[in-house]
C-alpha positions as CSV (number, residue, x, y, z in Angstrom):
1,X,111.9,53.9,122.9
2,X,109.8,56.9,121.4
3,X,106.6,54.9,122.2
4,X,107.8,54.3,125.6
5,X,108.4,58.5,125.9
6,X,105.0,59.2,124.4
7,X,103.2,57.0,126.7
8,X,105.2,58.1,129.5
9,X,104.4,61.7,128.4
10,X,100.8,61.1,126.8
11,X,100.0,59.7,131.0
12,X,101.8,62.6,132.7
13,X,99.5,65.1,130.2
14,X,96.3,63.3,131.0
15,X,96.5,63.7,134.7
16,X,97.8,67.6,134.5
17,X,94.5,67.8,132.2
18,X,92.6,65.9,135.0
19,X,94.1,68.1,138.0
20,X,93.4,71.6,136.6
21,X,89.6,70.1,135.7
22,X,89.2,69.0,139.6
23,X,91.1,72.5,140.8
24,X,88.8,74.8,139.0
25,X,85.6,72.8,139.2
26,X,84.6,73.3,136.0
27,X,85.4,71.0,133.1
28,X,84.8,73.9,130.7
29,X,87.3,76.2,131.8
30,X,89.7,73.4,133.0
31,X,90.1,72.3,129.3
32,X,90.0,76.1,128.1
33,X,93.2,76.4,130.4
34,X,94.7,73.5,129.6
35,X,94.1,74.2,125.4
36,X,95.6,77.9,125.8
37,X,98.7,77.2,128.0
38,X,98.8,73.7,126.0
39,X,99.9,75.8,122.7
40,X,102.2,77.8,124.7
41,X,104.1,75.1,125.9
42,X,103.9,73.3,122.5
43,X,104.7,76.4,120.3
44,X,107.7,76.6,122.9
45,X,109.0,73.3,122.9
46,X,108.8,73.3,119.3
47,X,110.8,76.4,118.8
48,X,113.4,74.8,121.1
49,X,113.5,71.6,119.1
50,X,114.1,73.2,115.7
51,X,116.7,75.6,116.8
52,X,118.4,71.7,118.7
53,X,118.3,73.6,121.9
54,X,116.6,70.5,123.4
55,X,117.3,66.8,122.1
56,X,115.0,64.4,120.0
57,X,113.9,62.7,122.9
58,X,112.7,65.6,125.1
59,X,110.4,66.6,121.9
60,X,108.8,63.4,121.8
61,X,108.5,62.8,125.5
62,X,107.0,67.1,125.8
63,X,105.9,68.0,122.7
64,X,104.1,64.8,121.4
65,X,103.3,62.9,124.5
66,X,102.6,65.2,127.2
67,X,101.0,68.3,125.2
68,X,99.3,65.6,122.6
69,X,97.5,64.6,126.3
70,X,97.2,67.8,127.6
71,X,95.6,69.9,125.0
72,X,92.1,68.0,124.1
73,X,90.1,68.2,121.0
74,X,88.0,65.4,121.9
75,X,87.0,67.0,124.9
76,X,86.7,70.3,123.8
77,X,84.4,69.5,120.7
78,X,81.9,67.3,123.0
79,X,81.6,70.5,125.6
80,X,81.0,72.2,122.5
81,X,78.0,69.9,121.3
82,X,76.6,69.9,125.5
83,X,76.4,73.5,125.1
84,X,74.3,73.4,121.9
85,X,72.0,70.5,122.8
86,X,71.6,72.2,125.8
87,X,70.8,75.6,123.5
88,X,73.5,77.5,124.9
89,X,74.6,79.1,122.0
90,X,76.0,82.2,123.0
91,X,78.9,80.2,125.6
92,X,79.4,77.8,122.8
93,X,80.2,80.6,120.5
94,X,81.9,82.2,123.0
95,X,83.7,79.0,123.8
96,X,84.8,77.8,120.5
97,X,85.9,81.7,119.5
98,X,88.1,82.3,122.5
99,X,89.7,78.8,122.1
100,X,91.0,79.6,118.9
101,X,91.6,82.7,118.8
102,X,93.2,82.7,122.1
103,X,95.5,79.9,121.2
104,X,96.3,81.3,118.1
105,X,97.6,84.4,119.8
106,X,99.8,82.4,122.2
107,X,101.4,80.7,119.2
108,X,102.1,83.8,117.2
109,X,102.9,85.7,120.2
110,X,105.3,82.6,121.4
111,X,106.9,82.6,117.4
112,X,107.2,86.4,117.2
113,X,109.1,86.6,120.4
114,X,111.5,83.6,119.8
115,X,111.5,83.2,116.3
């Protein structure tokens, strides 16, 4: 059954991912929006799930499949490497630094408030 959930999730992820890409027009910023409001909504849902305010299931099928989709490593380290073979160093930077540190502060931010 969990397989079932993430897949069922891990699909529903991919095509947010894919609508906020085709939205904004941009693949850069569409996975920079997707990464940032990814950890909120992860951070969240895990929060929620280790205080048992949601079920087992709902973790697997939110948290695991649909953020695991969602959110994009893969597709934010090869915009990464474009931007330095292209010898845009200074978006990369800016890129890679606002990623993290932007999703960072989401996840603290979301743990402070509800932890």
């Amino acid at each position: 059954m969990s397989f079932f959930l993430v897949a069922l999730g891990g699909f529903t992820g991919s095509i947010t991912r894919f609508y906020i890409s085709n939205k904004v027009n941009k693949r850069l910023i569409g996975t920079w929006i997707a990464n940032i409001t990814g950890s909120f909504l992860l951070a969240a849902l895990f929060i929620l799930f280790k205080t048992e305010i949601i079920p087992e299931w709902l973790w697997v099928l939110a948290g695991i499949g649909y953020c695991g989709a969602y959110t994009t490593f893969s597709t934010f380290g090869n915009e990464t490497l474009q931007l330095i073979f292209a010898k845009k160093y200074k978006i990369a930077f800016s890129y890679v630094g606002s990623s993290l540190a932007m999703s960072l502060i989401v996840v603290f931010s979301v743990f402070y408030i509800f932890m």
